[in-house]
C-alpha angles and dihedrals in degrees: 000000000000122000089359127112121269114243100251108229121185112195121219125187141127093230115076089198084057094047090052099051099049089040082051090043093047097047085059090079123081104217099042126068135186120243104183149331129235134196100213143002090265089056095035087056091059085043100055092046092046094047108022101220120195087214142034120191120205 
């Protein structure tokens, strides 16, 4: 996907084992990124308005 812009994922999950292993599933793909990682929906709200993700995984 070169010069085009990465696909923005924000992770949310309540297990910190789960959030690790799609962020490290995601990051395997060359035209998508992560962004951040969130622990719950409250904190996955201020997230999404601070860094705009095109994506948000439950």
């Amino acid at each position: 996907m070169t010069g085009e812009r990465k696909i923005r994922v924000l992770v949310v999950d309540d297990s910190p084992f789960m959030r690790q292993l799609i962020s490290n599933a995601i990051s395997n793909s060359d035209d998508i990124v992560v962004v951040g990682t969130a622990r719950n929906g409250e904190e996955a709200v201020q997230k999404c308005r601070d860094l705009r993700p095109d994506v948000l995984t439950l």
